[in-house]
KOLVO-55731 format. One record per atom (N, C-alpha, C): residue number from 0; residue in one letter; x, z, y. Coordinates in Angstrom, 1 decimal, always signed. Atoms other than C-alpha are relative to their C-alpha. Last residue first. Layout:
BEGIN
+-----+--------+--------+--------+--------+
! num ! residu !     xx !     zz !     yy !
+-----+--------+--------+--------+--------+
! NUM !      A !      X !      Z !      Y !
...
+-----+--------+--------+--------+--------+
This chain:
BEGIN
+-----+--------+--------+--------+--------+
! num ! residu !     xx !     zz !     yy !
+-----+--------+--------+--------+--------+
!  79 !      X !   -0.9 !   +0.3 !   +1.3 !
!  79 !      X ! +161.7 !  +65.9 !   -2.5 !
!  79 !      X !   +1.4 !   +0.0 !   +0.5 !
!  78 !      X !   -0.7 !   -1.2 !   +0.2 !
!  78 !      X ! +159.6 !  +66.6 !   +0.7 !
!  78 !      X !   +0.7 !   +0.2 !   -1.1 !
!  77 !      X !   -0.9 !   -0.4 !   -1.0 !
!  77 !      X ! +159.2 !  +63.3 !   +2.1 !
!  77 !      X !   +0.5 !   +1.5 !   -0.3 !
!  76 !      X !   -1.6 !   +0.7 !   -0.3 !
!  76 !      X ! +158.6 !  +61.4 !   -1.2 !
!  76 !      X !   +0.4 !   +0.8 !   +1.2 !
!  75 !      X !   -0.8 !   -0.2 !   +0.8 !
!  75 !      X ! +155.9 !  +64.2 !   -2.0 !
!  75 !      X !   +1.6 !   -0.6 !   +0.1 !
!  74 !      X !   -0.4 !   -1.4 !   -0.5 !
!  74 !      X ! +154.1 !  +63.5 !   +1.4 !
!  74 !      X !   +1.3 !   +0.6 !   -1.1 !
!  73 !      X !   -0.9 !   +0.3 !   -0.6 !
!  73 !      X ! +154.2 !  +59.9 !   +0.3 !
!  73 !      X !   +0.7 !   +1.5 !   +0.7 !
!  72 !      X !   -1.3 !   +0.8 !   +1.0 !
!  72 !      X ! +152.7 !  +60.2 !   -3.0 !
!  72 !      X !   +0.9 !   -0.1 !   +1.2 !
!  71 !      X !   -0.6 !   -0.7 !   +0.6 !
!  71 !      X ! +149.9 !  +62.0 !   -1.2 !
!  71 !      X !   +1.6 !   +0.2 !   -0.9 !
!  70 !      X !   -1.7 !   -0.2 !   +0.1 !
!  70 !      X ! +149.3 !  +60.1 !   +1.1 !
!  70 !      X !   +0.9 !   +1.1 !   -0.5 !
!  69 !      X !   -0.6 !   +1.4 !   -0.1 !
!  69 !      X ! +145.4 !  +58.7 !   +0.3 !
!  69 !      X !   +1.5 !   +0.2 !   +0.2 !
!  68 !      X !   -0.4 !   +0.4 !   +1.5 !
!  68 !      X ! +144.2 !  +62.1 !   -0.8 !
!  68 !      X !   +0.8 !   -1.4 !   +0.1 !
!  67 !      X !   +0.8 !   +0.8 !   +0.5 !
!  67 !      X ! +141.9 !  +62.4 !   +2.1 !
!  67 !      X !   +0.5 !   -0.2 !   -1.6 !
!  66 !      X !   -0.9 !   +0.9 !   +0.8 !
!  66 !      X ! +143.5 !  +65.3 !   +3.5 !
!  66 !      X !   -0.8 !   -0.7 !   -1.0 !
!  65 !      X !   -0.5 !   -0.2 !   +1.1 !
!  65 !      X ! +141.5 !  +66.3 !   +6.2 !
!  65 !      X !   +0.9 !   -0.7 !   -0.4 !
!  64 !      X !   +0.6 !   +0.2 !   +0.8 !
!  64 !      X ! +141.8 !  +65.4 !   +9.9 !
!  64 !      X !   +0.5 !   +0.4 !   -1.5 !
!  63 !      X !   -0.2 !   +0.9 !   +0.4 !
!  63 !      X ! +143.2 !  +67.4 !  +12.6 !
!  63 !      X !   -0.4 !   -0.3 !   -1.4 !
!  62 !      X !   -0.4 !   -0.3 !   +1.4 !
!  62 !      X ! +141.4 !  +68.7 !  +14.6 !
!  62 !      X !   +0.5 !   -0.8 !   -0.7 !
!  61 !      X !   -0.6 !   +1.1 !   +1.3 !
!  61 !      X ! +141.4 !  +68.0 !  +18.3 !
!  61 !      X !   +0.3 !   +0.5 !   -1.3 !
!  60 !      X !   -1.3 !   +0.0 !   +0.5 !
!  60 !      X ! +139.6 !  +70.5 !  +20.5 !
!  60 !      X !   -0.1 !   -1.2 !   -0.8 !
!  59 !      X !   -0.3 !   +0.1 !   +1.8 !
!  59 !      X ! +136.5 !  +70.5 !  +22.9 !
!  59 !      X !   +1.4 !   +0.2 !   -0.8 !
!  58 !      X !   +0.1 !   -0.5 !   +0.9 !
!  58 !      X ! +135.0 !  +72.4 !  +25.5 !
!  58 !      X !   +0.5 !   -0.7 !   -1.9 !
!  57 !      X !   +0.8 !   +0.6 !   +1.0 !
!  57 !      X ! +134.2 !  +69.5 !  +27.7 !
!  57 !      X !   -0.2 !   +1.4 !   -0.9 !
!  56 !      X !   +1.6 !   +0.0 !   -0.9 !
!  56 !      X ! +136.0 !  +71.1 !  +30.6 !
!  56 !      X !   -0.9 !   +0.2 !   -1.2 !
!  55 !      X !   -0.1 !   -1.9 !   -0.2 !
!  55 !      X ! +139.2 !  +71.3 !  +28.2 !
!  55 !      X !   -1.3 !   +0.4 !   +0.8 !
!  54 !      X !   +0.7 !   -0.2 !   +1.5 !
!  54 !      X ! +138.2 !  +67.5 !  +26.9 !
!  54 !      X !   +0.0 !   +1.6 !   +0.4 !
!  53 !      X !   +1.6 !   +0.2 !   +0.8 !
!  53 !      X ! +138.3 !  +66.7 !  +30.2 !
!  53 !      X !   -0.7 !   +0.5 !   -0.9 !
!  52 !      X !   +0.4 !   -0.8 !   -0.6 !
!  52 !      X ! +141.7 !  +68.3 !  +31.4 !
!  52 !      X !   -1.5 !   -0.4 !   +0.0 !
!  51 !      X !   +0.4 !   -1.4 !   +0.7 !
!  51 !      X ! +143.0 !  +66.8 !  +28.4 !
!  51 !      X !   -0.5 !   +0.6 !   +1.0 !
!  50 !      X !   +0.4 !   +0.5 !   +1.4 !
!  50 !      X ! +142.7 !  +62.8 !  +29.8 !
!  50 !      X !   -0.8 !   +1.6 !   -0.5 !
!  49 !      X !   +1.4 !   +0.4 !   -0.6 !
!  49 !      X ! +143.1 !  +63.9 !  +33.5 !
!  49 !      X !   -0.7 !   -0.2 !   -1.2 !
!  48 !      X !   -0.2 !   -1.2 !   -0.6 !
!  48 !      X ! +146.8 !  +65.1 !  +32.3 !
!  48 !      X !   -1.9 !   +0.1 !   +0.3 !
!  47 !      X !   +0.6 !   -1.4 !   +1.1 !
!  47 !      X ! +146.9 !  +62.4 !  +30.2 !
!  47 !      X !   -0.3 !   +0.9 !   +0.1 !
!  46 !      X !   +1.1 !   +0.4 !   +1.1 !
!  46 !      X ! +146.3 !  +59.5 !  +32.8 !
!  46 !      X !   -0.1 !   +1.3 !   -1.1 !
!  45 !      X !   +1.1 !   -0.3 !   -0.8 !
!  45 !      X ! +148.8 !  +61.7 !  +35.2 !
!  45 !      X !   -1.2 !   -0.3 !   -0.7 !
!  44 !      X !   +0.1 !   -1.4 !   +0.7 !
!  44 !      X ! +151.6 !  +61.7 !  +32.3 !
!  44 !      X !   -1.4 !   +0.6 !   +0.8 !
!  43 !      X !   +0.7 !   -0.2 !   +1.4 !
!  43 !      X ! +151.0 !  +57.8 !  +32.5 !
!  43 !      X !   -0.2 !   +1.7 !   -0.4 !
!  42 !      X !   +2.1 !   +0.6 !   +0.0 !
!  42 !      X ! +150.9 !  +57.4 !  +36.3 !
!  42 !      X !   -0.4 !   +0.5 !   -1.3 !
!  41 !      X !   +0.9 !   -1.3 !   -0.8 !
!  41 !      X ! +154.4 !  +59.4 !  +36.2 !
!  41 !      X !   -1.7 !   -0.3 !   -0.1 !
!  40 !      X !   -0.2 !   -0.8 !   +0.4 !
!  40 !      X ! +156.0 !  +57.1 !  +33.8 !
!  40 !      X !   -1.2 !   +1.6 !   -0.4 !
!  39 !      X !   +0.8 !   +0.2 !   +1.3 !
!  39 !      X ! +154.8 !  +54.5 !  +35.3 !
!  39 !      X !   +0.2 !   +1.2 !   -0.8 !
!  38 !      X !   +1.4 !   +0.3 !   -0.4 !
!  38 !      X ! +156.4 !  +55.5 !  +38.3 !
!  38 !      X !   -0.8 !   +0.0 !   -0.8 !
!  37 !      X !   +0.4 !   -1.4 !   -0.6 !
!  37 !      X ! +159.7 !  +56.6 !  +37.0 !
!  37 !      X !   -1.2 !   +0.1 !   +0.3 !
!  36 !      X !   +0.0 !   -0.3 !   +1.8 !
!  36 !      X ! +159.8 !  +52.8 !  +35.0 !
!  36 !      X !   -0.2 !   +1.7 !   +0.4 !
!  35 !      X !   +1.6 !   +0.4 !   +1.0 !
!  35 !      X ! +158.9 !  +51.6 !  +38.6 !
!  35 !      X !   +0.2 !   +0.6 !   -0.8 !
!  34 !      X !   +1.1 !   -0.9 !   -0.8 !
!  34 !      X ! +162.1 !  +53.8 !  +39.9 !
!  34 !      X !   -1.6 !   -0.3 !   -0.2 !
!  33 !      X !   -0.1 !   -1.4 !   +0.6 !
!  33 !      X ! +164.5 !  +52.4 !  +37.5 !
!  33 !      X !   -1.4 !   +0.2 !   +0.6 !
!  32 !      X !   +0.5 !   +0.5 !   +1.9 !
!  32 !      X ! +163.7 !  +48.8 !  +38.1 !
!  32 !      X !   -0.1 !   +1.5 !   -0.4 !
!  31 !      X !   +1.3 !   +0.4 !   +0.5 !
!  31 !      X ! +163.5 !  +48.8 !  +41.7 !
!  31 !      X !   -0.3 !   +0.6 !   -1.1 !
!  30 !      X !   +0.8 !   +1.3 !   +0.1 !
!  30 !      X ! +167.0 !  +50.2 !  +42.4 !
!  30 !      X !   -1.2 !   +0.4 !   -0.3 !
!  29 !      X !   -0.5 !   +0.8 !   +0.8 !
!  29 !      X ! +169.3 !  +53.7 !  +42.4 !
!  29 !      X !   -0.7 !   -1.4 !   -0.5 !
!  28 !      X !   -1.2 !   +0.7 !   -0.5 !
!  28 !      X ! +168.5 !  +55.0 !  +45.9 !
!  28 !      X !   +0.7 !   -1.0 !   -1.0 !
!  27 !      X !   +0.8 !   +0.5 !   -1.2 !
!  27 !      X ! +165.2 !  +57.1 !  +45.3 !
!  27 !      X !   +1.0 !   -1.2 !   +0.5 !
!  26 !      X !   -0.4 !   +1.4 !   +0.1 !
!  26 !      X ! +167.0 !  +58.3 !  +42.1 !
!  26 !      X !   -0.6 !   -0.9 !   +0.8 !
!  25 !      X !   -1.3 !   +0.2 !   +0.2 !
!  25 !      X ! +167.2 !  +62.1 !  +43.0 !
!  25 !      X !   +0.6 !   -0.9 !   -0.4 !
!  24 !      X !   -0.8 !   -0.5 !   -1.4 !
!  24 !      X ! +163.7 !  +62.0 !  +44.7 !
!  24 !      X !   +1.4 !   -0.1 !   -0.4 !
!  23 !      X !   +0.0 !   +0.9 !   -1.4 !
!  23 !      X ! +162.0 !  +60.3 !  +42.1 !
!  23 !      X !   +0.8 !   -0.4 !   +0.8 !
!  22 !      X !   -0.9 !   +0.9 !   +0.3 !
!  22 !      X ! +163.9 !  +62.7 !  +39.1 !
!  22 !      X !   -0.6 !   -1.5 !   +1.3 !
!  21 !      X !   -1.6 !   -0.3 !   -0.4 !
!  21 !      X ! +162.4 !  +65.5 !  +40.9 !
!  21 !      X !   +1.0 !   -1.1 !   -0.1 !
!  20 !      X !   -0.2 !   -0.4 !   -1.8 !
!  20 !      X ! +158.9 !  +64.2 !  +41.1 !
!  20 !      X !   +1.2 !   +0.3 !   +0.3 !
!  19 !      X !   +0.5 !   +1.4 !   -0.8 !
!  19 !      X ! +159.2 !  +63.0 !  +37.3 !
!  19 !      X !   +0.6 !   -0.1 !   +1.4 !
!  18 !      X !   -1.2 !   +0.6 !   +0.1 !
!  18 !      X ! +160.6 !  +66.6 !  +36.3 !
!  18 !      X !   -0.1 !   -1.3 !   +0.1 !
!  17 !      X !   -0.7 !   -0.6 !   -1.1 !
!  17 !      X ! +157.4 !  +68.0 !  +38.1 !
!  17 !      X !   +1.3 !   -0.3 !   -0.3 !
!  16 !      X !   +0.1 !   +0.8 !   -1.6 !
!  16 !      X ! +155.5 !  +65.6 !  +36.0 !
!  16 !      X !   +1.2 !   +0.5 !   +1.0 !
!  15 !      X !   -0.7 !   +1.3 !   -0.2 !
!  15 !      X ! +157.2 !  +66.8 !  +32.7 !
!  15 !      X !   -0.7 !   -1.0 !   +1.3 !
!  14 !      X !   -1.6 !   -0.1 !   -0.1 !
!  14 !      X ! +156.4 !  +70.2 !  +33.7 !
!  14 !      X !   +0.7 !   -1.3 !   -0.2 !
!  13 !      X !   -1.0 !   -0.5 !   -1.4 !
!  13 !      X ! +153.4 !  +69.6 !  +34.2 !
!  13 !      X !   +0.3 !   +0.0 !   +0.2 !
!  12 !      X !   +0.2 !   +1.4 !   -1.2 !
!  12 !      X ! +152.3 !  +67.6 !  +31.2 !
!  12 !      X !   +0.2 !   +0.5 !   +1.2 !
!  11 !      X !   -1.2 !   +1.0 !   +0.5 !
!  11 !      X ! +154.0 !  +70.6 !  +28.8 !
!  11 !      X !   +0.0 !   -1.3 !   +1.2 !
!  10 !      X !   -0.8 !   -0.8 !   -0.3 !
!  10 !      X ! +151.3 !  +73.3 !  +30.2 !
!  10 !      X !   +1.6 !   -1.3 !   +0.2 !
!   9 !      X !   -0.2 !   +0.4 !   -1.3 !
!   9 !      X ! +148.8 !  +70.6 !  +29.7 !
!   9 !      X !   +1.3 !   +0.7 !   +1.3 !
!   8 !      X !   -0.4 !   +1.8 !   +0.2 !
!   8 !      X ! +149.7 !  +70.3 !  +25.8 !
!   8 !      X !   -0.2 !   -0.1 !   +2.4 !
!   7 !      X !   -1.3 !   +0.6 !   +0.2 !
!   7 !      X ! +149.9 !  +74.2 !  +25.7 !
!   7 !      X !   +0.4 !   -1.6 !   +0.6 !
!   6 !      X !   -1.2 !   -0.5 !   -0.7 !
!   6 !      X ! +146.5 !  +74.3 !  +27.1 !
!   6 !      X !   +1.6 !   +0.0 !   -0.4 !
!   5 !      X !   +0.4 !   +0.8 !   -1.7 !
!   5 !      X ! +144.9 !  +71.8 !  +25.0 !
!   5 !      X !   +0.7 !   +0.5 !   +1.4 !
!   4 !      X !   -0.2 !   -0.5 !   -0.8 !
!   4 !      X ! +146.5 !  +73.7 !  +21.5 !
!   4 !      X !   -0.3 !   -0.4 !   +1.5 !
!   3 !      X !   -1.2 !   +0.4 !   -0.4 !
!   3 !      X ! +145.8 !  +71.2 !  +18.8 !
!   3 !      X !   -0.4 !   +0.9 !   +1.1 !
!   2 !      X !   +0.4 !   +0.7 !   -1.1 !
!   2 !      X ! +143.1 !  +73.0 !  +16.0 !
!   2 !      X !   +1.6 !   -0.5 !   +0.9 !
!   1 !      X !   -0.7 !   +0.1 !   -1.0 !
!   1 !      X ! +143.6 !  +73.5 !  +12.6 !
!   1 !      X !   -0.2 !   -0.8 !   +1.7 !
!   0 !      X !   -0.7 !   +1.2 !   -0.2 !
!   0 !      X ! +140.9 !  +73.6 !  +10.2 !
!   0 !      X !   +0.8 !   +0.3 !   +1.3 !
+-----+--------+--------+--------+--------+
């Protein structure tokens, strides 16, 4: 069964912090409203970052679930 890559995924949450931190600094001047929504942004890739750096402690992966059979009619409509 397929696993999700943990390092890849934290590789990725880096780099979009460090484009956070950059984008801070180079709209530090354009109002409130931007720079909370930069904020939040940043708190949230920090939440995930703390998130997968658990489960990579932990030892675990994400698989993803069988196929139950329940969308199958839809997988067909997407690949038709």
């Amino acid at each position: 069964m397929p696993t999700v890559n943990l390092e890849l995924q934290m590789k990725f949450l880096r780099e979009l912090d460090e484009a956070l931190t950059d984008a801070l600094g180079r709209y530090s001047d354009d109002g409130a409203e931007k720079l909370e929504e930069l904020k939040y942004m940043k708190n949230e890739v920090l939440r995930a970052r703390r998130i997968i750096s658990e489960r990579i402690d932990a030892g675990d992966s994400i698989e993803k679930p069988q196929n139950s059979g329940l969308y199958d009619g839809y997988q067909e409509a997407a690949f038709s």
